[in-house]
C-alpha positions as a Markdown table, in Angstrom:
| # | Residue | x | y | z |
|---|---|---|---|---|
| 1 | Unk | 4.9 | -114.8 | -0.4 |
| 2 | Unk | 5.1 | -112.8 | 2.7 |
| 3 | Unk | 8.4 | -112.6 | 4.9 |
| 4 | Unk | 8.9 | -115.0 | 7.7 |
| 5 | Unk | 7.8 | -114.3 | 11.2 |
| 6 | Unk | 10.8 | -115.5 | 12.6 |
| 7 | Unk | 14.1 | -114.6 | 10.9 |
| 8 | Unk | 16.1 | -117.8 | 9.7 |
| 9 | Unk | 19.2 | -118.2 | 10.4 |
| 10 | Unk | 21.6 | -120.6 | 8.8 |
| 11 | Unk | 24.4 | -122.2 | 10.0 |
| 12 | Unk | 26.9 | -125.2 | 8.7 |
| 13 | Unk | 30.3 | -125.9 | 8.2 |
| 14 | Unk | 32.8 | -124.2 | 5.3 |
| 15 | Unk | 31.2 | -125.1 | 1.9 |
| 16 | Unk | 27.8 | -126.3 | 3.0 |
| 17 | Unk | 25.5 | -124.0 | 1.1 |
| 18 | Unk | 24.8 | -121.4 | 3.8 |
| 19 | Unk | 25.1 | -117.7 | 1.3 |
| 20 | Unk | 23.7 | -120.3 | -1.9 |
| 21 | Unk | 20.9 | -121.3 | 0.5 |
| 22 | Unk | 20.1 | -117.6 | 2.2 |
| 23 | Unk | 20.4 | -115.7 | -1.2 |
| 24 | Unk | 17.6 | -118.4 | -2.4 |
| 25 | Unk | 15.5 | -118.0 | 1.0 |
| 26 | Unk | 15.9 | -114.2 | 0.5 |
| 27 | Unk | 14.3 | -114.2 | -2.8 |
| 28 | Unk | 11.6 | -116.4 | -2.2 |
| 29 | Unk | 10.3 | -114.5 | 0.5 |
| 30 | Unk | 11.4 | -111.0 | -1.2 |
| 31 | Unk | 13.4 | -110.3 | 2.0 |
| 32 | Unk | 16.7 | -109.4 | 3.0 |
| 33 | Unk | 19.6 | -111.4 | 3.7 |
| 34 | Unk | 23.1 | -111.1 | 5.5 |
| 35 | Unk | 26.3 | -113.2 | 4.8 |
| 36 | Unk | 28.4 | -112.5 | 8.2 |
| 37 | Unk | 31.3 | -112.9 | 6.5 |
| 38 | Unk | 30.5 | -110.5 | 3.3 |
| 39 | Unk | 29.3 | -107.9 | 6.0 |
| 40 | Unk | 32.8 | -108.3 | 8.2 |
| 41 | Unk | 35.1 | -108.3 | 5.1 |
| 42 | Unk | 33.0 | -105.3 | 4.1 |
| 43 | Unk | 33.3 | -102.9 | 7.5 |
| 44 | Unk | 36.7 | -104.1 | 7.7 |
| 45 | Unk | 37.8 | -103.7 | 3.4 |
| 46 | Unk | 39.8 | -107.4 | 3.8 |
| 47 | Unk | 39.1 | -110.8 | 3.5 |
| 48 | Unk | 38.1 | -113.0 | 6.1 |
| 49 | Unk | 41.6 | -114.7 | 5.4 |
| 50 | Unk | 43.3 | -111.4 | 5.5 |
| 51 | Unk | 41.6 | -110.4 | 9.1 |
| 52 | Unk | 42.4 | -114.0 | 10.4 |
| 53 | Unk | 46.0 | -114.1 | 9.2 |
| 54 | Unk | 46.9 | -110.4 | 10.6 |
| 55 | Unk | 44.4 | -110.6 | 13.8 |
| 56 | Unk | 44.2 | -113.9 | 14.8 |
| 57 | Unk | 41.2 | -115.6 | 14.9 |
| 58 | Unk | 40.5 | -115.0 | 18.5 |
| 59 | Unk | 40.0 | -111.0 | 17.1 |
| 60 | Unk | 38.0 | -112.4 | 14.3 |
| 61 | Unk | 35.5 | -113.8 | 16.7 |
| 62 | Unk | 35.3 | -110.5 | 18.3 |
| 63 | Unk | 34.0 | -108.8 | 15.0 |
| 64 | Unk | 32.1 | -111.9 | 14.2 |
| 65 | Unk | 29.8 | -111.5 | 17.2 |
| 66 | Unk | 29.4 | -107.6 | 16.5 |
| 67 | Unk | 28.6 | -107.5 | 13.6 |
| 68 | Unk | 26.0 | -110.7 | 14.5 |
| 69 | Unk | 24.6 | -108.6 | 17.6 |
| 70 | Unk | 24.6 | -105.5 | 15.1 |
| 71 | Unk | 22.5 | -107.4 | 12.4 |
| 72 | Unk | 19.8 | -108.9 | 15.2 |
| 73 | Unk | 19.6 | -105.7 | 16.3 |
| 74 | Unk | 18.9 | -103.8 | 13.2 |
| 75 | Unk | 16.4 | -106.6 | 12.6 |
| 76 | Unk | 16.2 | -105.8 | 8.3 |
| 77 | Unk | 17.3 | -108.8 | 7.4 |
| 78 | Unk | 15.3 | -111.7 | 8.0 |
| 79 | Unk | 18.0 | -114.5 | 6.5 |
| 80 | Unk | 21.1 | -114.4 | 8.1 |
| 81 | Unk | 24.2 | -116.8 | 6.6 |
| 82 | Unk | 26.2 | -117.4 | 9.3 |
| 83 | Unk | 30.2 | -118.3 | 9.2 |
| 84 | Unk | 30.9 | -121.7 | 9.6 |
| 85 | Unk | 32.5 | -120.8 | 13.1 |
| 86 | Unk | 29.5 | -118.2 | 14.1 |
| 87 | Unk | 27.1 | -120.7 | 15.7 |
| 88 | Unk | 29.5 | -122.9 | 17.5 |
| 89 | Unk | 30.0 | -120.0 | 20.3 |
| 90 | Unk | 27.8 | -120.1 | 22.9 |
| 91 | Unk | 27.5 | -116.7 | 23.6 |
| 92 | Unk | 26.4 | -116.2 | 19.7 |
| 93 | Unk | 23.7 | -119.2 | 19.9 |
| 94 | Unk | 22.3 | -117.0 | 23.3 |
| 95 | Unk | 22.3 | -114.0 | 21.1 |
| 96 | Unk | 20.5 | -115.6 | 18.2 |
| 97 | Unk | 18.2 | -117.3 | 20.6 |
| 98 | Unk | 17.3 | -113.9 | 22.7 |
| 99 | Unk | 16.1 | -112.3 | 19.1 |
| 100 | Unk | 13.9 | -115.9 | 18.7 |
| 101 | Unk | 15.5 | -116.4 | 15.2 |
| 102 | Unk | 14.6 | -120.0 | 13.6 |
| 103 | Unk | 18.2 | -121.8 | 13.6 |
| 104 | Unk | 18.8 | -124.3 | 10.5 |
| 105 | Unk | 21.8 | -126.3 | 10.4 |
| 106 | Unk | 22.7 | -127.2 | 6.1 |
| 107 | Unk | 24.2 | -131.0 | 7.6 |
| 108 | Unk | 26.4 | -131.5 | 4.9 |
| 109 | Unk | 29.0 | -134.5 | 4.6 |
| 110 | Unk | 32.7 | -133.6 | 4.9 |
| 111 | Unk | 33.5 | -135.1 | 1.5 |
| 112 | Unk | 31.1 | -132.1 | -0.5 |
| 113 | Unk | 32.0 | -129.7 | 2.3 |
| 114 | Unk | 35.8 | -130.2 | 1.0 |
| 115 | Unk | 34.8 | -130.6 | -2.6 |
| 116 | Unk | 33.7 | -127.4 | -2.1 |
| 117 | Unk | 36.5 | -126.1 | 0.0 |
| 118 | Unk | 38.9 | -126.8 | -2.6 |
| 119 | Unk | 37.0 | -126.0 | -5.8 |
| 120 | Unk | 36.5 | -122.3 | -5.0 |
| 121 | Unk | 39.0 | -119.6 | -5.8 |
| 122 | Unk | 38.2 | -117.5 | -2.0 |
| 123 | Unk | 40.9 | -119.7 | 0.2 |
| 124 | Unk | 39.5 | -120.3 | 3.4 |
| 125 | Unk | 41.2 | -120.0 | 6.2 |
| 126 | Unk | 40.5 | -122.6 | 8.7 |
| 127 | Unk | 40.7 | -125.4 | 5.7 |
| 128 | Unk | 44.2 | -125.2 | 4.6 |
| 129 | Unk | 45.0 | -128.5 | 5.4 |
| 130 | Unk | 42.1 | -131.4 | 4.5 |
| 131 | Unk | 43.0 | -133.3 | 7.8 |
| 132 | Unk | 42.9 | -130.3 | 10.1 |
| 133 | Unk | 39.6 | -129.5 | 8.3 |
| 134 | Unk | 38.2 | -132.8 | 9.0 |
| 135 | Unk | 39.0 | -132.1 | 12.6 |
| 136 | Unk | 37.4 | -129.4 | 12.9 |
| 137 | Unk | 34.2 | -130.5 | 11.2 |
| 138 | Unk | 34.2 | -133.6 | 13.2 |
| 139 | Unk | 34.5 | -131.1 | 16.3 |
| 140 | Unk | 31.6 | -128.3 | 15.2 |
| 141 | Unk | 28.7 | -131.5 | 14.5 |
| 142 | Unk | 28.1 | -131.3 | 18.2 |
| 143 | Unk | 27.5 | -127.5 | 18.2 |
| 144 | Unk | 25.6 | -127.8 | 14.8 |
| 145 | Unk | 23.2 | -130.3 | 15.9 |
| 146 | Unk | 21.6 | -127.3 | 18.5 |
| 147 | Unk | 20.3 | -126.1 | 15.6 |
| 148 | Unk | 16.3 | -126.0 | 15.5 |
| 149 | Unk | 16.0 | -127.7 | 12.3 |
| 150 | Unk | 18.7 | -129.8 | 10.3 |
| 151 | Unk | 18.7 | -129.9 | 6.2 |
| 152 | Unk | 20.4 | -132.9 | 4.6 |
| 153 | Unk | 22.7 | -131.3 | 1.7 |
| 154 | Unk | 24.0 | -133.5 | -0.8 |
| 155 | Unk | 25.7 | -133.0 | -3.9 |
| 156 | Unk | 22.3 | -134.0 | -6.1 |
| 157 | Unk | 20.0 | -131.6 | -4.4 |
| 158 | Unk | 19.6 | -128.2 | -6.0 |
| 159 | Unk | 19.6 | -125.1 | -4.1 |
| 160 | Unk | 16.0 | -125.0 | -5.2 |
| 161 | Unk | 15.3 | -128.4 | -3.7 |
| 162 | Unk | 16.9 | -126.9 | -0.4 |
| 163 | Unk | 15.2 | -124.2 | 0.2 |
| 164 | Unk | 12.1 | -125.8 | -0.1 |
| 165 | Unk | 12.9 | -128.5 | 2.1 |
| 166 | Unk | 13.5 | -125.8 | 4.5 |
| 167 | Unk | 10.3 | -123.8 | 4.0 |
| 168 | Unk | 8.2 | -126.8 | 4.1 |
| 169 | Unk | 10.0 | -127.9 | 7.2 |
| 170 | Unk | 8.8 | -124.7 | 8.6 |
| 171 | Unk | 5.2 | -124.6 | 9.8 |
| 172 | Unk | 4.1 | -121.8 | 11.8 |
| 173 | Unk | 7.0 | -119.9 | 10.9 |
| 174 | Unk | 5.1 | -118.1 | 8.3 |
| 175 | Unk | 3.3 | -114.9 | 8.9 |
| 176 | Unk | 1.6 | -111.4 | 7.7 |
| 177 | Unk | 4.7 | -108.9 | 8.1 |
């Protein structure tokens, strides 16, 4: 299948499927993909937990939104994974909207989001704390919902079943690159 015509970016809260999701977009469409947060914890050789704990977020942001400008730029990838935190900045939604990327927002529910959280070994950290999480989940729907397109996640659909539902959802997105 040929690559999309307009690059898809993904966005969600912490443990909705975003890298899952774009690795599976990326293969279908034999394309490349960037995870924000693999390619800042790569330039910088620490975690995202590591940068945020020595930095502050605030500084996180800061790298967030280069390396996010750097990657629209360079326009090789055609599925970006955003961080949880990436699309709730305004300045980052005009940047993604200037480079006419297709925006999809994986809703998924707190619970699985936390599920998630707390099942993987990588500690995240803005979820420390499952009612400060909720918080800020409850907080980023608003910004989430700007997406273009919004994917139910739940914990019985595959990956498989999600990217289809996204690629389906997609007409006129397709095109001859």
């Amino acid at each position: 299948m040929s690559k999309p015509s307009r690059r898809i970016v993904l966005t969600g809260f912490m443990g909705a499927g975003k890298t899952s999701v774009a690795e599976s977009l990326a293969y279908h469409f034999d394309c490349r993909m960037v995870d924000l947060d693999a390619l800042i914890a790569g330039r910088e050789g620490r975690s995202i937990t590591a940068i945020i704990d020595r930095d502050g977020e605030a500084r996180f942001r800061e790298m967030e939104t280069r390396a996010l400008l750097d990657t629209l730029e360079f326009k090789d990838a055609h599925i970006i994974a955003l961080g949880g935190g990436t699309w709730t900045l305004e300045h980052n939604r005009t940047l993604i909207g200037e480079h006419d990327c297709m925006t999809v927002w994986l809703d998924a529910p707190f619970d699985l989001c936390w599920q998630r959280i707390t099942y993987e070994d990588n500690l995240r950290p803005l979820a420390r704390a499952k009612s400060k999480t909720e918080q800020l989940y409850d907080l980023r729907q608003v910004d989430y919902a700007l997406a273009e397109l919004r994917i139910e996640i739940t914990n019985e659909k595959t990956i498989e079943e999600v990217t289809a539902g996204i690629i389906e959802s997609l007409p006129g997105v397709m095109g001859d690159e």
